[in-house]
GUKOLBA-875787 format. One record per atom (N, C-alpha, C): residue number from 1; atom name; residue in three letters; z, y negated, x. Coordinates in steps of 0.1 Angstrom, whole numbers, plus 5000, padded with zeros to 4 digits. Each point is the difference from the previous one (the first is absolute). Last residue first. Layout:
PT  nr atom rest   pz   py   px
PT NUM   CA  ALA    Z    Y    X
...
***
This chain:
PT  nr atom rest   pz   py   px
PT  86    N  UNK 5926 1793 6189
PT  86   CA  UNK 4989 5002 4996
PT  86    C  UNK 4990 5006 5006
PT  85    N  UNK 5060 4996 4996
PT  85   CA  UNK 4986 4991 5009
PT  85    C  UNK 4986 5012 4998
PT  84    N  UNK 5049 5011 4982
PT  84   CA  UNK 4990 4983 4995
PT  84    C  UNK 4987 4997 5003
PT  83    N  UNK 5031 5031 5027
PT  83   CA  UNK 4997 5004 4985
PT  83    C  UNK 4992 4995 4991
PT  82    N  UNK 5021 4979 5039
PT  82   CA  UNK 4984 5011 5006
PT  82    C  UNK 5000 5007 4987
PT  81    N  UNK 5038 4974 4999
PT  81   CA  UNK 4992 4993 4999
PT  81    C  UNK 4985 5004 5001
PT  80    N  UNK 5049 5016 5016
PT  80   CA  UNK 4993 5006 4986
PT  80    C  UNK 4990 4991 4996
PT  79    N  UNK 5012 4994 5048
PT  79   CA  UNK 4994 5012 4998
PT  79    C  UNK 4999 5002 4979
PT  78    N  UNK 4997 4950 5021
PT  78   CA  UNK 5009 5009 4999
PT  78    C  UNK 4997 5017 4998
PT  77    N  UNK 4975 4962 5012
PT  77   CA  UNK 5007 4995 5003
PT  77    C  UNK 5014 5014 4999
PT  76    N  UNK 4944 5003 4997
PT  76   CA  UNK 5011 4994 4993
PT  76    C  UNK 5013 5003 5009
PT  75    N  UNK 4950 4985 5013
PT  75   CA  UNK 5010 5014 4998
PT  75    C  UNK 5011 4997 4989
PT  74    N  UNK 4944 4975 5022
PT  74   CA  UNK 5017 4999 4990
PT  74    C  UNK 5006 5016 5002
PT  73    N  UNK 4962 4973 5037
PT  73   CA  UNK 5001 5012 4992
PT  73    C  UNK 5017 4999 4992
PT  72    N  UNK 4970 4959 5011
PT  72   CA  UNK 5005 5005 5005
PT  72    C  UNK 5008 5012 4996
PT  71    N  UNK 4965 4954 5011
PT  71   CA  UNK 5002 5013 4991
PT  71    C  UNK 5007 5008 5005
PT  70    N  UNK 5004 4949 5010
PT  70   CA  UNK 4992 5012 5004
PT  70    C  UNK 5008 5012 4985
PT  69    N  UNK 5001 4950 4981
PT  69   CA  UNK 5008 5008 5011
PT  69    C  UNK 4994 5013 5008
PT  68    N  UNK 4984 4948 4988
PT  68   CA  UNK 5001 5010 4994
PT  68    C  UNK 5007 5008 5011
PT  67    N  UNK 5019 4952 4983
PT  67   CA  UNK 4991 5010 5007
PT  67    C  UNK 5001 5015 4997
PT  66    N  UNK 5009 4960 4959
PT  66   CA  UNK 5003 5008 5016
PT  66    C  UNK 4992 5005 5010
PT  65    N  UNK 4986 4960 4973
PT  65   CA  UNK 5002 5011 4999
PT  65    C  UNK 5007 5008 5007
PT  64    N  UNK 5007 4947 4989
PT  64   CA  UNK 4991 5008 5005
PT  64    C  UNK 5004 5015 4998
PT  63    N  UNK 5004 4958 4971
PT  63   CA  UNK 5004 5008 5007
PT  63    C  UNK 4990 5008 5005
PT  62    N  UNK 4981 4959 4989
PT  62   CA  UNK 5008 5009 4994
PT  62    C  UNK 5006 5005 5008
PT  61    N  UNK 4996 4949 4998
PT  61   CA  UNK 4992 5010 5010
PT  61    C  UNK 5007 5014 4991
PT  60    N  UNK 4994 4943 4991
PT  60   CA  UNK 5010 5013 4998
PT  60    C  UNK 4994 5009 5004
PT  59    N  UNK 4998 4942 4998
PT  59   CA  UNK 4994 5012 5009
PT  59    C  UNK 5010 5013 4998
PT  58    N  UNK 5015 4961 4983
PT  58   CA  UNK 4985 5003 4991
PT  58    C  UNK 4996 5006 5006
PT  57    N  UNK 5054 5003 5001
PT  57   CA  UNK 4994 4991 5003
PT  57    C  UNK 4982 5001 4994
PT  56    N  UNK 5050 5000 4975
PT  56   CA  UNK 4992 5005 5008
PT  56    C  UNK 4988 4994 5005
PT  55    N  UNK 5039 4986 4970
PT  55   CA  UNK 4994 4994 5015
PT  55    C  UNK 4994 5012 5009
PT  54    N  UNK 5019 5004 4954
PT  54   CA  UNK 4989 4995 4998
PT  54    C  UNK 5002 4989 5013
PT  53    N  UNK 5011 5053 4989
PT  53   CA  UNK 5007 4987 5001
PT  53    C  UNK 4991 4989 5000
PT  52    N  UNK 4986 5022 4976
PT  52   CA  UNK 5011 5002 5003
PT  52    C  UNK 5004 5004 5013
PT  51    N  UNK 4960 4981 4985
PT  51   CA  UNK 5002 4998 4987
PT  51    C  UNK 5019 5001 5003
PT  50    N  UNK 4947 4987 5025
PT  50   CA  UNK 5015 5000 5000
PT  50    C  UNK 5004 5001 4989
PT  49    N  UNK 4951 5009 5008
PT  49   CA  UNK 5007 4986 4997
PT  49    C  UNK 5019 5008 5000
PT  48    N  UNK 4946 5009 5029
PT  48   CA  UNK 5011 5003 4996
PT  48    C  UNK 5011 4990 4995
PT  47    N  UNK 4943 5001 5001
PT  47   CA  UNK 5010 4995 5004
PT  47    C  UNK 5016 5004 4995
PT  46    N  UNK 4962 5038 4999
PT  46   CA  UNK 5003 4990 5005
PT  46    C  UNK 5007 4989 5005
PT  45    N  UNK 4993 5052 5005
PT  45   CA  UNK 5005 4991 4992
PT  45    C  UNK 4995 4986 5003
PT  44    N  UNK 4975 5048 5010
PT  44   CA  UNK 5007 4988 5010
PT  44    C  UNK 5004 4989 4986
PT  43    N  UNK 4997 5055 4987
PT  43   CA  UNK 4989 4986 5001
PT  43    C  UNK 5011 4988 5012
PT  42    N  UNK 5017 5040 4991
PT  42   CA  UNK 4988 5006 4998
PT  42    C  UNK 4994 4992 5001
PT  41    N  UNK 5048 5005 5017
PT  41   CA  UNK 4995 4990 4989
PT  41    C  UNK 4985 5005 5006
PT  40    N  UNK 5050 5027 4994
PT  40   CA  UNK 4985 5001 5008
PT  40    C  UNK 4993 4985 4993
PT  39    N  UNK 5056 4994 5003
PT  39   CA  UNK 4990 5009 4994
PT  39    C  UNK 4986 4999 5002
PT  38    N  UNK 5034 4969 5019
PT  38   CA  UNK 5008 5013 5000
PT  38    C  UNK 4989 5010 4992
PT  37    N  UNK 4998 4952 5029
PT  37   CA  UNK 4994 5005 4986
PT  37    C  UNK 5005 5016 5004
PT  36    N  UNK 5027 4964 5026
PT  36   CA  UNK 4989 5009 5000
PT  36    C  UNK 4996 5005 4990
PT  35    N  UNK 5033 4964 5030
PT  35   CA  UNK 4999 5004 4990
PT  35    C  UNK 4981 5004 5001
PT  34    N  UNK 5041 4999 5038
PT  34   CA  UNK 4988 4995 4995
PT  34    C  UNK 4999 5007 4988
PT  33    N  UNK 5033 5013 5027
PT  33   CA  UNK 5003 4986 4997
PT  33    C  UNK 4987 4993 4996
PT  32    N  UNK 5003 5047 5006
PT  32   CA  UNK 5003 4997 5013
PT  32    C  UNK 5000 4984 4999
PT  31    N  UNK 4983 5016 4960
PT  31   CA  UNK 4998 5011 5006
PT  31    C  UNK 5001 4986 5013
PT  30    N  UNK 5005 4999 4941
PT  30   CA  UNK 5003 4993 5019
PT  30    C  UNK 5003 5010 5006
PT  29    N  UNK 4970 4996 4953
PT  29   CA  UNK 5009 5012 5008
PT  29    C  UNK 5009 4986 5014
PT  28    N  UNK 4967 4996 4945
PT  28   CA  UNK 5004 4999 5015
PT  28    C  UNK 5016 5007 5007
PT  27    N  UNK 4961 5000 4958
PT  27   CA  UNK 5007 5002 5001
PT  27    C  UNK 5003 4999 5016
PT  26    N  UNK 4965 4977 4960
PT  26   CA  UNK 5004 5010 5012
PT  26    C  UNK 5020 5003 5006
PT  25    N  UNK 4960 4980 4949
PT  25   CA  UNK 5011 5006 5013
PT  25    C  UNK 4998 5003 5013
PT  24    N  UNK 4960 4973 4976
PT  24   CA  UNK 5011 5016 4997
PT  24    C  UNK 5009 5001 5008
PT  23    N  UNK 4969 4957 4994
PT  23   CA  UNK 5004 5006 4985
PT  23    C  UNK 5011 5013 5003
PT  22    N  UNK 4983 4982 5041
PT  22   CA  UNK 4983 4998 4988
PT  22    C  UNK 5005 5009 4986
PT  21    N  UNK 5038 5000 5029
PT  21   CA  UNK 4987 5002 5011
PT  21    C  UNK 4988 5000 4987
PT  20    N  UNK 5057 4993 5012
PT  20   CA  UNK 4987 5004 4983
PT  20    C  UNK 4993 4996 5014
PT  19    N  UNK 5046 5020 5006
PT  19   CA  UNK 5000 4990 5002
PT  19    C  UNK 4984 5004 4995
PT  18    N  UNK 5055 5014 5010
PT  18   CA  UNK 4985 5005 4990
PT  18    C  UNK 4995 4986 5001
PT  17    N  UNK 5041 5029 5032
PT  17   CA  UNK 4997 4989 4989
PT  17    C  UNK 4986 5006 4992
PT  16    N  UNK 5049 5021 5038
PT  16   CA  UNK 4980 5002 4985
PT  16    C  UNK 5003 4984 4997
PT  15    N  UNK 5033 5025 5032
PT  15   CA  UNK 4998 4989 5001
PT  15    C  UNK 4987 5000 4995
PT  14    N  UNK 5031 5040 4994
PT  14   CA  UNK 4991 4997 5010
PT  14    C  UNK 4997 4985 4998
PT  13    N  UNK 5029 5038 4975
PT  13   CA  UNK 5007 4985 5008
PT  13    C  UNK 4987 5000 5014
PT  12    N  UNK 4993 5025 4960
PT  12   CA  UNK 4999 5008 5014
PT  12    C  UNK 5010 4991 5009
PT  11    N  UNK 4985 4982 4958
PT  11   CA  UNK 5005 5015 4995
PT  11    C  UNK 5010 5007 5014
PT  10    N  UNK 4962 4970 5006
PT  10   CA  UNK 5011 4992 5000
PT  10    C  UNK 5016 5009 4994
PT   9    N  UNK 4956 5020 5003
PT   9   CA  UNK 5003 4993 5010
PT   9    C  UNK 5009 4993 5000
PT   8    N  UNK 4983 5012 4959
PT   8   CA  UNK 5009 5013 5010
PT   8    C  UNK 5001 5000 5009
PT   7    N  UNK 4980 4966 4980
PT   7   CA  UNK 5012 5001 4991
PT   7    C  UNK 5008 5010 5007
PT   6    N  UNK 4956 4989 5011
PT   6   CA  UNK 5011 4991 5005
PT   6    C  UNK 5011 5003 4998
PT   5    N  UNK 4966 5026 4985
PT   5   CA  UNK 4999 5007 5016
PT   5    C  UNK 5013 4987 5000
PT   4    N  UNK 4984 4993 4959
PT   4   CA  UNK 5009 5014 4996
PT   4    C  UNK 5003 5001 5018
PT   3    N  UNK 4972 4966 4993
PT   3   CA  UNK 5017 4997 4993
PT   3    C  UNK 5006 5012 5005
PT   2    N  UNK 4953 5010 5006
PT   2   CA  UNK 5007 4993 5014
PT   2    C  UNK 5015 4993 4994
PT   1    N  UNK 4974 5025 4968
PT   1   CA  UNK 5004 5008 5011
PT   1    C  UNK 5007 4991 5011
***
C-alpha cells in the first residue's frame, strides 16, 4: 500500500519518496518543504532508512490531519439536483 500511496503521489507531480522503518515501506510526502510520512502509521516506526531520495532526514513527522470542519447544513448547489437528494 505505501509503494502504491508513493507512486500516486508522484503520479500527482508531488515530491514522494519511500523510505524502511524495521523492514516496511513507507511512503513520504513534502508538505511546506519538509518531508512527511504520507500514510496513517499505526505503530511508531522505528529507525527510518532512506531509500528515495536517499538524503532524507531520521526525524520524520506524519502529516498532519486536516482540521475539523464545523458542521454544517448541505443543499445542493443547483435546483435539478433536490431530485437526488435523500
Amino acid at each position: 500500500m505505501q509503494i502504491t500511496l508513493a507512486a500516486l503521489l508522484a503520479a500527482l507531480h508531488m515530491d514522494a519518496g519511500i523510505a524502511t522503518a524495521d523492514g516496511h515501506p513507507l511512503a513520504l510526502v513534502t508538505v511546506d518543504g519538509e518531508w512527511a510520512l504520507a500514510g496513517p502509521r499505526h505503530a511508531q516506526p522505528g529507525r527510518i532508512e532512506p531509500l528515495i531520495p536517499n538524503s532524507l532526514p531520521r526525524q520524520i513527522e506524519t502529516v498532519p490531519a486536516p482540521p475539523a470542519t464545523a458542521e454544517v447544513d448541505t443543499a445542493p448547489r443547483c435546483a435539478w439536483m433536490s431530485e437526488f437528494v435523500l
